[in-house]
C-alpha positions as CSV (number, residue, x, y, z in Angstrom):
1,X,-0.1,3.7,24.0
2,X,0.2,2.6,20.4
3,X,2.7,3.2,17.8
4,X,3.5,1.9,14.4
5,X,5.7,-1.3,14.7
6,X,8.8,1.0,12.9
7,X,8.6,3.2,16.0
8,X,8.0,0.0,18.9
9,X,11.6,-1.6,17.1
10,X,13.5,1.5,17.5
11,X,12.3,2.0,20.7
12,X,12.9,-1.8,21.3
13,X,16.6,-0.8,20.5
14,X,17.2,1.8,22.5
15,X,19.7,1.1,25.5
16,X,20.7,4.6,26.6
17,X,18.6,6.5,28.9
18,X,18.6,9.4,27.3
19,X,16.8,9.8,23.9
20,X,17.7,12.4,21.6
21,X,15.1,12.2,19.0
22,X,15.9,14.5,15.7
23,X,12.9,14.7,13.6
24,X,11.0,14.2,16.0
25,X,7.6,14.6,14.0
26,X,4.3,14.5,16.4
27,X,6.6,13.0,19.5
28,X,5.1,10.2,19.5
29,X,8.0,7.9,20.0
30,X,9.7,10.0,23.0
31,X,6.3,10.0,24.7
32,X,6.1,6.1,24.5
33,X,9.4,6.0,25.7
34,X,8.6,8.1,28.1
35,X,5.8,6.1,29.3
36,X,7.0,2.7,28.5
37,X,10.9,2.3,29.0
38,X,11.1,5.6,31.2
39,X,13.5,7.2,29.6
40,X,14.2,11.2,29.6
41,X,13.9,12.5,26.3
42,X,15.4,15.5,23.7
43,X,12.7,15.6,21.0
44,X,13.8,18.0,18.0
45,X,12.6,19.0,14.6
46,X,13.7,21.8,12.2
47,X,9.7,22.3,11.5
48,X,7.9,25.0,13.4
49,X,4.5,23.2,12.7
50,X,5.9,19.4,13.9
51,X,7.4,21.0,17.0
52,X,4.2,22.7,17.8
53,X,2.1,19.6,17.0
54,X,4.9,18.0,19.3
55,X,4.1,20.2,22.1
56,X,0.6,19.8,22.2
57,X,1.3,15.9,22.2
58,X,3.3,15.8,25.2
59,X,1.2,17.9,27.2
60,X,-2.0,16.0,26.4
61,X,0.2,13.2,28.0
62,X,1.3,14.9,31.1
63,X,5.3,14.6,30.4
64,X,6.4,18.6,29.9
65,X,9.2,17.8,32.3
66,X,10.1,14.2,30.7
67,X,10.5,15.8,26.8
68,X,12.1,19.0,25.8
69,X,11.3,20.0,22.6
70,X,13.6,21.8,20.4
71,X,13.3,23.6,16.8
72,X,16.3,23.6,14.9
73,X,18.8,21.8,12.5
74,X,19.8,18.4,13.7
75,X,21.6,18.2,16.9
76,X,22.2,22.1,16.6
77,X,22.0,23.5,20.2
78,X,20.9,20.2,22.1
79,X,22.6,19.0,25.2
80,X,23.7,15.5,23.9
81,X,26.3,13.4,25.8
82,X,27.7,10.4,25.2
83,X,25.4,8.4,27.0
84,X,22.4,9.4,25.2
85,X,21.1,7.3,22.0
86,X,20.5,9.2,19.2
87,X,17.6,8.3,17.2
88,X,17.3,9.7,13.8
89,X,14.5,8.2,11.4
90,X,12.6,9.2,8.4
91,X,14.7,11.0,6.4
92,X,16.6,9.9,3.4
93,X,20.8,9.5,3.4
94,X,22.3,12.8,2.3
95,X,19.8,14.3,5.3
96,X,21.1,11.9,7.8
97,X,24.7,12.6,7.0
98,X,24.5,16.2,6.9
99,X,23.3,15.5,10.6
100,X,26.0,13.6,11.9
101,X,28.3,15.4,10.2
102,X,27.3,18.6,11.9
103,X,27.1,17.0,15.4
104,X,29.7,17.8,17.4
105,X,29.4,15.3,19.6
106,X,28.0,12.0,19.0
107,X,26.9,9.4,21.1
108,X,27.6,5.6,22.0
109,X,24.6,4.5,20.3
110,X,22.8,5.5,16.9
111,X,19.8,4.4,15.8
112,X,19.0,5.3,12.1
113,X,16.3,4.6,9.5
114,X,17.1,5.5,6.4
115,X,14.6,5.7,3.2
116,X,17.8,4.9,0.6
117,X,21.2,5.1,0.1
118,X,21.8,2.2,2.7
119,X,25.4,1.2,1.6
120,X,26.4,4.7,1.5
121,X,25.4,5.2,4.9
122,X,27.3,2.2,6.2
123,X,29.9,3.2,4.8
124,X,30.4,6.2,6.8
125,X,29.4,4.7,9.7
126,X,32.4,2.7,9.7
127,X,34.6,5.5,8.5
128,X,33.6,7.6,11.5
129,X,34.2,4.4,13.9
130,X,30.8,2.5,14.3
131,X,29.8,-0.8,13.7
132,X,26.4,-2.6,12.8
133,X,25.5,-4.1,15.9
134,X,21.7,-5.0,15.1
135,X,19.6,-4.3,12.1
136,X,16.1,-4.9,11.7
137,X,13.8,-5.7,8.8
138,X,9.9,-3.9,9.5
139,X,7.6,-4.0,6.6
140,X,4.6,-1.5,6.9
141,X,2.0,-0.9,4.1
142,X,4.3,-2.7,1.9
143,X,7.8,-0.8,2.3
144,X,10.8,-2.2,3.8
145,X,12.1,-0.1,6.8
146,X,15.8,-1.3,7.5
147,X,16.8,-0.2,10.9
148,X,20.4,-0.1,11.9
149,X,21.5,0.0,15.5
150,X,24.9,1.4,15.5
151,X,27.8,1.6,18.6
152,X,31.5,2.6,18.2
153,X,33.9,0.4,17.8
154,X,35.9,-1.6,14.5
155,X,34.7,-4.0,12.6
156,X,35.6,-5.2,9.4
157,X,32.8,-5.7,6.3
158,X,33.1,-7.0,2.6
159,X,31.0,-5.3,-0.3
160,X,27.7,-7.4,0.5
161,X,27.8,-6.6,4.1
162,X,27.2,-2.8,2.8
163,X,24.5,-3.5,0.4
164,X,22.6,-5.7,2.2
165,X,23.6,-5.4,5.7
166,X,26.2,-7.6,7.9
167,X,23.8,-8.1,10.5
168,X,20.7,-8.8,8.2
169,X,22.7,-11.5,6.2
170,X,23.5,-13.5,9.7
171,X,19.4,-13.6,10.2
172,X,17.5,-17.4,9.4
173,X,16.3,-17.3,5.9
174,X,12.5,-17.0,6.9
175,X,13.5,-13.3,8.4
176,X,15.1,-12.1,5.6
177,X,13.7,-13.8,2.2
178,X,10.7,-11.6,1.5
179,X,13.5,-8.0,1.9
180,X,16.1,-10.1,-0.3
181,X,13.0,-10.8,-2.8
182,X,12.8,-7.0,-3.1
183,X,16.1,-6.4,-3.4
184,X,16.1,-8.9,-6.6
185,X,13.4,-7.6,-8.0
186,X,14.8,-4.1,-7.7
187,X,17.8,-5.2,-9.4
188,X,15.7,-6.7,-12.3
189,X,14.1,-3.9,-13.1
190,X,17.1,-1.9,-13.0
191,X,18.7,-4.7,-15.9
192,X,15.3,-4.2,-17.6
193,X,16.0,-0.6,-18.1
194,X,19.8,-1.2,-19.2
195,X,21.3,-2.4,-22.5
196,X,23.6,-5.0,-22.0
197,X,26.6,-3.0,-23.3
198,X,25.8,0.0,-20.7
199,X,28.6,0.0,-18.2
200,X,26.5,-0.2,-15.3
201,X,24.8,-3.6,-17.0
202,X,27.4,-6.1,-15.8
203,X,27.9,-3.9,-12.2
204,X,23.9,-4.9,-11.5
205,X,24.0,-8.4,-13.1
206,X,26.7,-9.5,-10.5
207,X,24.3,-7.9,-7.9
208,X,21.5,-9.8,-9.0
209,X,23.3,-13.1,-8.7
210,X,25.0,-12.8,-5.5
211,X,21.4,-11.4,-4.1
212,X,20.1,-15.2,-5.3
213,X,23.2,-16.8,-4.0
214,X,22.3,-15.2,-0.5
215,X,18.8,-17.2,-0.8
216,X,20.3,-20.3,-0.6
């Protein structure tokens, strides 16, 4: 079965055998886990539609008794232990942390993809007691997915390690130049946009120069 490489690294990451997948979409990466790393699987999705199209997914594959799919908010309802990895992908920040938040139990492992707000979400990953134990770079039709692989325990970071990532700035150059490119460029355009006596000016111009420094 074939996924997009975003969903092959997160299921590369996954160490648990139970998968709790929260917006789960169309399935399609509990049913290559299923398949592939034979894991049992909690697919869920607050959309009636996804869930449906979820379904029909799993049963065109044979695996009814492998995924259970449920419709609601997060990990509302869902049997999670522990010893499950949770798997939540797709969504921006403010959506993820809502979900954790909510949980009332969460597991040894998290695996999150977040579209923005990465230092933010760090952050509180280390305020509720996890640590960034692997994080992956995957570029797909030209946008940077950051993945962060996440287990409890204390570790200590500097300002840097939340905006780019501790484990992304211990990768060889060649793995992460072209994502601290975009992160430079980003930071350009956001001095473009700025006069030089906004307060904010001086707050992205240090940015910008330690990104460079982290180049070399």
């Amino acid at each position: 079965m074939r996924i997009s490489k975003r969903l092959k690294t997160i299921a590369d990451l996954i160490e648990e055998p139970t998968l709790v997948d929260v917006g789960c979409d169309h399935a399609l990466l509990d049913i290559y886990c299923v398949k592939e790393k034979h894991l049992t699987c909690i697919a869920s999705d607050c959309n009636r539609n996804a869930c449906k199209i979820a379904c029909s997914n799993i049963q065109k594959y044979g695996l009814e008794n492998e995924i259970q799919v449920y419709q609601t908010d997060g990990t509302k309802n869902i049997p999670m232990t522990e010893d499950s990895t949770l798997v939540i992908s797709g969504m921006g920040t403010s959506t993820i942390l809502h979900i954790l938040k909510e949980s009332k139990i969460l597991p040894n492992q998290i695996i999150l993809q977040s579209n923005n707000h990465l230092e933010e979400l760090r952050r509180y990953l280390v305020q509720i007691g996890y640590y960034m134990e692997k994080e992956e770079i995957v570029k797909e039709k030209n946008i940077f997915n950051i993945i962060l692989s996440c287990k409890k325990g204390i570790v200590s970071y500097d300002k840097l390690d939340y905006e780019i990532g501790p484990m992304i700035r211990k990768k060889r150059l060649e793995e992460k130049k072209d994502y601290l490119l975009f992160l430079i460029q980003n930071e350009k355009k956001i001095l473009d946009s700025l006069k030089e006596n906004q307060k904010d000016y001086s707050i992205h111009k240090q940015k910008l120069e330690q990104y460079k420094n982290e180049l070399t």
